[in-house]
N, C-alpha and C positions, 0 to 999 in steps of 0.2 A: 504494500500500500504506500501511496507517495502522496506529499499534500497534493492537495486540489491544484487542480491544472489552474482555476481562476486566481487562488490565491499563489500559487507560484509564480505567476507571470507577473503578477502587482509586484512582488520583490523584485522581480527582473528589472522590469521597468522604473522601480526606485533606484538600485544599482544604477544603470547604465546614465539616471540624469545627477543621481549624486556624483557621478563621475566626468559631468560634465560633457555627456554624448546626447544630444538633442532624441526625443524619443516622442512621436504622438501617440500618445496612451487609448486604443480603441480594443484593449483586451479585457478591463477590467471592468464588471458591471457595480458601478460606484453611481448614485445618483447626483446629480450636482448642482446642486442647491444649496443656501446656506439651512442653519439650522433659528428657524424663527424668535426668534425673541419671548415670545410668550412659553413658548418649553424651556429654553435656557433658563426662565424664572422658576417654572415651576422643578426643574429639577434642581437649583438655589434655595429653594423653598425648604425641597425635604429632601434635603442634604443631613440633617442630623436624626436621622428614621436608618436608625443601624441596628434596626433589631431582624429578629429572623420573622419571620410571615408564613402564611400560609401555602401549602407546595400547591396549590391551586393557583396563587396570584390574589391580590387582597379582593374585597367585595367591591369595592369601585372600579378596578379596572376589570373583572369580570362584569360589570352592569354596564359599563359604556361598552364593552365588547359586544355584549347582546343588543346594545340597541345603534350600534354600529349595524349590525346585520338585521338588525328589523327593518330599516329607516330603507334596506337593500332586498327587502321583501321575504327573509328569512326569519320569522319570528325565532325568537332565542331564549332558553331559562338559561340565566347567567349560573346557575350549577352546572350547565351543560359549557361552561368553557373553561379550560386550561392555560392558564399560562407562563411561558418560559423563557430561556434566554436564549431569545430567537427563533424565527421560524425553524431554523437547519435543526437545533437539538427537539423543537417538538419532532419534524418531520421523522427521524430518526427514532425516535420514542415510539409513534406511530406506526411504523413500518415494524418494529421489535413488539410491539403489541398485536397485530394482526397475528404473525406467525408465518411460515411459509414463504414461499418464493410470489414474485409481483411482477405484472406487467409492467414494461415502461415505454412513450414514445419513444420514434429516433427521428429525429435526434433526441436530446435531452437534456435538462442541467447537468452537470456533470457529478455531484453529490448524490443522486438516485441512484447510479447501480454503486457507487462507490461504498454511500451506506448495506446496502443489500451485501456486497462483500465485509463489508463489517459486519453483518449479522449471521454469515455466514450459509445465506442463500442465493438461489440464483435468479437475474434478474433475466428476465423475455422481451426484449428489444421488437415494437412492433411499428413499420414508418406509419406517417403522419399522410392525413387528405395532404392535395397537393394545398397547399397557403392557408393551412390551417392547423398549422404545428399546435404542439402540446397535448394531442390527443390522438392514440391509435387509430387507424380505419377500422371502424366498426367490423366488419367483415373478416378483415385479418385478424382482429383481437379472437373473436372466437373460436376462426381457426387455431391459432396459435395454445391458445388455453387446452382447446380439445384435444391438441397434437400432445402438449408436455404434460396434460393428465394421464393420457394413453399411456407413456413412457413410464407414468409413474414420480411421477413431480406431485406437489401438493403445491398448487397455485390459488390463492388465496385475495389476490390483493392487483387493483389497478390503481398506477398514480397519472390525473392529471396535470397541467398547469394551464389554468385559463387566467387572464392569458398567458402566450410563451416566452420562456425563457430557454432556448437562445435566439427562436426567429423573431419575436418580435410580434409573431402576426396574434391570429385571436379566429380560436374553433367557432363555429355556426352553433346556432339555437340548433338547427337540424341536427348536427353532428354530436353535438353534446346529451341532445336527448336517445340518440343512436346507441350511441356508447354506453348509458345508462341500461336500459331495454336489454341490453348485450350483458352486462353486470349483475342485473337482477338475475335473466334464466342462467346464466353460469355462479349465480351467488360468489357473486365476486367484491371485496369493500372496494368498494372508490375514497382515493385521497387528492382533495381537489387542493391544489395549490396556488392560491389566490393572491399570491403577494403583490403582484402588477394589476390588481382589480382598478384602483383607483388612477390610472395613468391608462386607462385605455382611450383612445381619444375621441372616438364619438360611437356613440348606441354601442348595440349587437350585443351586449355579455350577456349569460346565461352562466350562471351555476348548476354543475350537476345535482344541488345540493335541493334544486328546484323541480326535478323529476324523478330522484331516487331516493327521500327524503333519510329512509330510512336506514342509508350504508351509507352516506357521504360524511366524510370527516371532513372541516375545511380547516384549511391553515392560512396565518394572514401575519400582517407585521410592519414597522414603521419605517424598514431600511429602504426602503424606495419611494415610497411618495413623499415621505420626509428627510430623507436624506438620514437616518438615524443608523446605521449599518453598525456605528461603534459603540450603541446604546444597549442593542441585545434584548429587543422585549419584541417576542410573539406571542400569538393567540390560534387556539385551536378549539372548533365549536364541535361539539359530539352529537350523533343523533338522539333521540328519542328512543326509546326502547331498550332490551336488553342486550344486543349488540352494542351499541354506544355505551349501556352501562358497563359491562364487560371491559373494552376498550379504553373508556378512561378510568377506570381502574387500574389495568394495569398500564397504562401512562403513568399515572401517579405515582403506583407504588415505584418504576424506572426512577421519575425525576426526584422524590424522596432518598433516593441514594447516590444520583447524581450530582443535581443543582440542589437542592434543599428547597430552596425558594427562588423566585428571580427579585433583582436587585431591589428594596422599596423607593428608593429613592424614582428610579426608570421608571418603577409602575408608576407611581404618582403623576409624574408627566405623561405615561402611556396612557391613563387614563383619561385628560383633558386631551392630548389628542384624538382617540377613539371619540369623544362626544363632542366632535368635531364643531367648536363654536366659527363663526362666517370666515375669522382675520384666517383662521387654518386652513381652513376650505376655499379659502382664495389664495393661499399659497399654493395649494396643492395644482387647484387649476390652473394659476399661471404656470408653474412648473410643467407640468403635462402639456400646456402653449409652446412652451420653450423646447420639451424635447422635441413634440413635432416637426418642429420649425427643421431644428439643427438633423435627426435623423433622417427627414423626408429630405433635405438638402443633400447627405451624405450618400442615401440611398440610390439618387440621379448621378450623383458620381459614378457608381459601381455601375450602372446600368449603359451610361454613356460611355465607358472602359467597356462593354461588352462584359460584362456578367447577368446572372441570369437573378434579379433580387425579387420573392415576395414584397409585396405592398406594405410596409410595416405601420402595424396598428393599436399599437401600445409601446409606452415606456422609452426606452434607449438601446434598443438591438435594431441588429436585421442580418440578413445569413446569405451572402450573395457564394452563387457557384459558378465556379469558372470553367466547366467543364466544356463551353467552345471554347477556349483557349488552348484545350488538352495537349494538342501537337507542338503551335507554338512554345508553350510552356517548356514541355520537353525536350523540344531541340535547339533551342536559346536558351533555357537557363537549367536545363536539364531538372528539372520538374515535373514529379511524377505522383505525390501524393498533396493530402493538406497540408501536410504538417510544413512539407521542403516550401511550398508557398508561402506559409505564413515565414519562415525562418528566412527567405528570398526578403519579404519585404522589411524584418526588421534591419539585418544585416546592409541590404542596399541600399535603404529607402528612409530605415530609422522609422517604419510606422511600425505599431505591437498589435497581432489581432493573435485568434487563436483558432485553430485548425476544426473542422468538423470534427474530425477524430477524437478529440477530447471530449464530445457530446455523443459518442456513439456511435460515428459513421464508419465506414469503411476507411483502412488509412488512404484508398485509392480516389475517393472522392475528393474531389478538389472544392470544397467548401469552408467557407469561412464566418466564424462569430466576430461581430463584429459591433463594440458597445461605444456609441456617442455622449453619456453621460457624465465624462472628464473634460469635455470640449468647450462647455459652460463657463469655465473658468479656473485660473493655477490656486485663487485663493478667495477667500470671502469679498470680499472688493467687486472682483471681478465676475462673480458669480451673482453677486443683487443686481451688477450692471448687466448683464444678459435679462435676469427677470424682469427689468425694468424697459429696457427696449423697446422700441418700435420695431425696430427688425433686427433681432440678435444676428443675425447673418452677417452685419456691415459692421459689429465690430473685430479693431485690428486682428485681435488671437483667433476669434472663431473666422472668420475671413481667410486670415494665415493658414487654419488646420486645414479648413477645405483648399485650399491651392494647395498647400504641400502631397494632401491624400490625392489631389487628381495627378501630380510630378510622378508620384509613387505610382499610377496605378498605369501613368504612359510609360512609366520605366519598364514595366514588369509585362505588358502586352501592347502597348504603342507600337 
């Protein structure tokens, strides 16, 4: 097991600029936003709350969690949520609570089969509709279940992410209720992973949690619409019934001897986030402005270099594949998988993304993750001046990344 391909490539990319080697940072999914003022208070506030808590998460931020997802059509008993440090250690809880081996899209974050080898089961890799990443093709999914029960697999568990992380885009009401229907006759849990819910940029979402009430687990969290990544406060809602009761259960008993509690001080602020008063909700919305802007900007790049990009429809990714370049690639830069592409453009070009491969794909696919959320700005300064903009496009830095990424991208297929 090696750290996370995401967080390995962050330390690269601090290397190579601590060392004064110019680097555009498009591997790392970091939101990029400052952190609002009204949370920097409230975690000032209760700062001196150093006692141990409850391994649930205290009664306030489970109540704003519930009515977080009310307010999103999911009625919620706030005993029905959990919370922890960070979505990644619920997710992980989660996946160890089900039991058994788990479906996953392909591509996929890269911590889904990675935990699954942590648990020491096998994960089922099943591709995605075409531009509607983070959820198997219903049709495959079944297949695939029915083939590794055949074998003798005990397959217990499918995880979604609506929307995705690493394309960017965002599964159909159609597909989502597909996949559910498909989950129920194979009694399979669904773990929907909703951390980019709030960053999708116009309609369409659908929670599975809205057609299969009664196996969806959702997991959620502040490190991307708030930019909070180094805060470490998730939330997981449990169903209704004696599945969910089972379920968080043993979550609980897992985080009882892991985290003990999550931090009180974080919950305090997670909670006035979750009960999202208007100044949050319009940060959140400008933010989600902003990434549009810069990702739909970036994604016209790849497309004008001839690559082949989904439409991206949430947050800060998008997954362009260069697979017409195939020959080119390989007989000019002798490039043959993702990986040697992505390592082409850091070494020549000084831009960081990161290979399909790392998400699942064949290493022959020539696909790339590829995250706009660093391009906002080097520091808080520069990052209120992007939210603030008329058109964050025309200022100098975000201006400069885009020109440098189109230099990089005639270098590499020009």
């Amino acid at each position: 097991m090696r750290v996370s391909a995401t967080l390995a490539v962050d330390e690269l990319v601090r290397r190579r600029q601590a060392e004064g080697r110019p680097v555009l940072p498009l591997a790392f999914g970091q939101a990029g936003v400052p952190v609002h003022a009204s949370l920097r208070r409230a975690l000032a506030e209760a700062a001196g709350r150093g006692e141990y808590g409850s391994v649930a998460g205290t009664a306030e931020l489970r109540e704003a969690a519930a009515g977080y997802w009310h307010r999103r059509g999911l009625p919620t008993d706030p005993g029905r949520v959990v919370a922890g440090p960070g979505s990644k250690a619920l997710l992980y809880a989660v996946l160890r609570a089900a039991g058994g081996d788990v479906v996953l899209p392909r591509p996929s974050w890269v911590s889904y089969a990675a935990q699954a080898a942590l648990l020491g089961v096998r994960h089922h890799p099943v591709p995605t509709p075409p531009g509607e990443g983070g959820v198997p093709d219903p049709e495959r999914l079944a297949d695939t279940v029915r083939r590794a029960r055949a074998e003798g697999r005990d397959v217990r568990a499918v995880v979604l992410t609506v929307p995705d992380n690493p394309t960017g885009t965002l599964a159909t009401a159609g597909t989502v209720r597909t996949v559910c229907e498909v989950a129920r006759r194979l009694d399979l849990m669904i773990i929907s992973d909703e951390i980019y819910r709030d960053l999708v940029y116009h309609g369409g979402f659908a929670s599975p949690a809205e057609f299969a009430p009664e196996r969806v687990v959702v997991t959620s969290g502040l490190s991307k619409s708030l930019a909070l990544g180094g805060w470490r406060i998730g939330v997981a809602r449990f169903p209704e019934g004696a599945t969910g009761d089972r379920l968080r259960e043993r979550v609980l008993s897992a985080a009882s001897e892991i985290w003990s509690s999550p931090a009180q001080p974080v919950q305090f602020a997670a909670a006035l986030a979750l009960a999202e008063p208007a100044d949050l909700a319009e940060h959140i919305a400008r933010g989600r402005a902003l990434y549009r802007r810069i990702t739909t900007a970036v994604a016209e790049g790849f497309i004008d270099a001839g690559a082949t990009v989904a439409a991206p429809r949430a947050a800060f990714y998008l997954y362009p594949d260069f697979g017409a370049h195939r020959e080119r690639l390989a007989a000019v830069h002798s490039v043959h998988t993702g990986a040697e592409l992505a390592e082409l453009l850091l070494e020549r070009c000084g831009v960081a993304v990161l290979p399909g491969s790392a998400f699942g794909e064949p290493a022959h696919a020539l696909t790339l993750r590829v995250c706009t959320g660093l391009l906002t700005g080097a520091d808080d300064e520069q990052r209120q001046r992007a939210l603030d903009a008329t058109d964050a496009l025309e200022l100098p830095w975000i201006a400069g990344a885009l020109d440098q990424l189109g230099a990089a991208l005639s270098t590499v297929v020009g």
